[in-house]
C-alpha positions as CSV (number, residue, x, y, z in Angstrom):
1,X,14.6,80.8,77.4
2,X,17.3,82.1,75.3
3,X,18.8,85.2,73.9
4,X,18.7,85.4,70.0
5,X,19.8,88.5,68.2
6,X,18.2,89.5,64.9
7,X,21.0,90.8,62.5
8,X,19.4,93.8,60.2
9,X,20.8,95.9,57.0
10,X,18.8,98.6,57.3
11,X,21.2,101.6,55.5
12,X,19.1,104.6,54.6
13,X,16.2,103.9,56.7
14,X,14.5,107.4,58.1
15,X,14.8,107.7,62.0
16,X,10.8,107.6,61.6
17,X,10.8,104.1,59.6
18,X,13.5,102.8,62.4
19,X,11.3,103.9,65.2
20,X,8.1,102.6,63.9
21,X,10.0,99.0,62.8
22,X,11.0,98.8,66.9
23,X,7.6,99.2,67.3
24,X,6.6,96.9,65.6
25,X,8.9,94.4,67.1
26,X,7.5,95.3,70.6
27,X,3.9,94.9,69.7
28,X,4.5,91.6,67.7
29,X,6.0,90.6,70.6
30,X,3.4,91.6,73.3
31,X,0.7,90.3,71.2
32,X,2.5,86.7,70.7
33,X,3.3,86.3,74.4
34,X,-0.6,87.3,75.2
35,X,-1.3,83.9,73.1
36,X,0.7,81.9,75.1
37,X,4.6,82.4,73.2
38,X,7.1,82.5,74.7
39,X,8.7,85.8,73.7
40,X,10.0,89.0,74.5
41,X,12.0,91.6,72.6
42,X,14.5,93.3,75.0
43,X,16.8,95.9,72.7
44,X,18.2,97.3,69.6
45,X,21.4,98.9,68.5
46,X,21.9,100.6,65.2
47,X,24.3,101.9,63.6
48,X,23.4,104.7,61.0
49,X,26.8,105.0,59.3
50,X,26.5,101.4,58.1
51,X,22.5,100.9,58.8
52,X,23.5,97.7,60.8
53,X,21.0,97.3,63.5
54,X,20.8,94.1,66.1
55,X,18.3,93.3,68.0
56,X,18.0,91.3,70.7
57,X,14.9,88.9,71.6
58,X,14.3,86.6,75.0
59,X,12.6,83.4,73.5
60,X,12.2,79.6,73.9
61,X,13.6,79.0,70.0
62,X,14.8,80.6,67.2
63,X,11.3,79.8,65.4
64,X,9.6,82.3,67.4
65,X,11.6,85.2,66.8
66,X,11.8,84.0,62.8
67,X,8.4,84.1,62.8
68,X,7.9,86.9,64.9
69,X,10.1,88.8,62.4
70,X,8.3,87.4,59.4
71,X,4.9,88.2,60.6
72,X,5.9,92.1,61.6
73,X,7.4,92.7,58.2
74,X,10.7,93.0,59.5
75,X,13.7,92.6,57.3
76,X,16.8,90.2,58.6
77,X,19.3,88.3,57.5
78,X,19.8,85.7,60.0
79,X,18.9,84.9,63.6
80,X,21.6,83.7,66.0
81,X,21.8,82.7,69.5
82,X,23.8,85.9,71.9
83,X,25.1,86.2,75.1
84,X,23.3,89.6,76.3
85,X,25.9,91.0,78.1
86,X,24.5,94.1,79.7
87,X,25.8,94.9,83.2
C-alpha cells in the first residue's frame, strides 16, 4: 500500500465542523476496509491561520482515497502520493 495525502482549504471552518469532517474520514474509512478496500486513514494536520489541513491515508491507489473523499463529502483539492515521515 501507499501513503497519499489529501490537500484541504478549509479557512473558517468551526473546530466542531473540523472534528466531525475527521470523523468522517475515519468511519468512511472503517466502513470501506470492512468491504474488502484497501484503506486506512492514519492523520491530519491543520493549520487554522491559513485553514490548510493534510491528511494522510494508507491505501492500495489514489482511487480509493478519491473516492473515499467523494463519498464522505469531504472537500479537497488534489490527492498526492507522501512519504509519512513520522519517527
Amino acid at each position: 500500500m501507499t501513503v497519499y495525502m489529501v490537500e484541504r482549504d478549509l479557512k473558517g471552518i468551526s473546530m466542531e465542523a473540523l472534528g466531525d469532517a475527521q470523523k468522517a474520514a475515519i468511519s468512511k474509512a472503517a466502513e470501506m476496509a470492512s468491504h474488502g478496500t484497501d484503506i486506512n486513514y492514519l492523520r491530519s494536520t491543520f493549520a487554522p491561520e491559513d485553514g490548510r489541513c493534510m491528511c494522510l491515508f494508507d491505501a492500495a491507489s489514489d482511487v480509493d482515497v478519491k473516492r473515499l473523499n467523494d463519498e464522505a463529502g469531504l472537500p479537497y483539492h488534489r490527492i498526492v502520493p507522501a512519504l509519512d515521515l513520522t519517527p
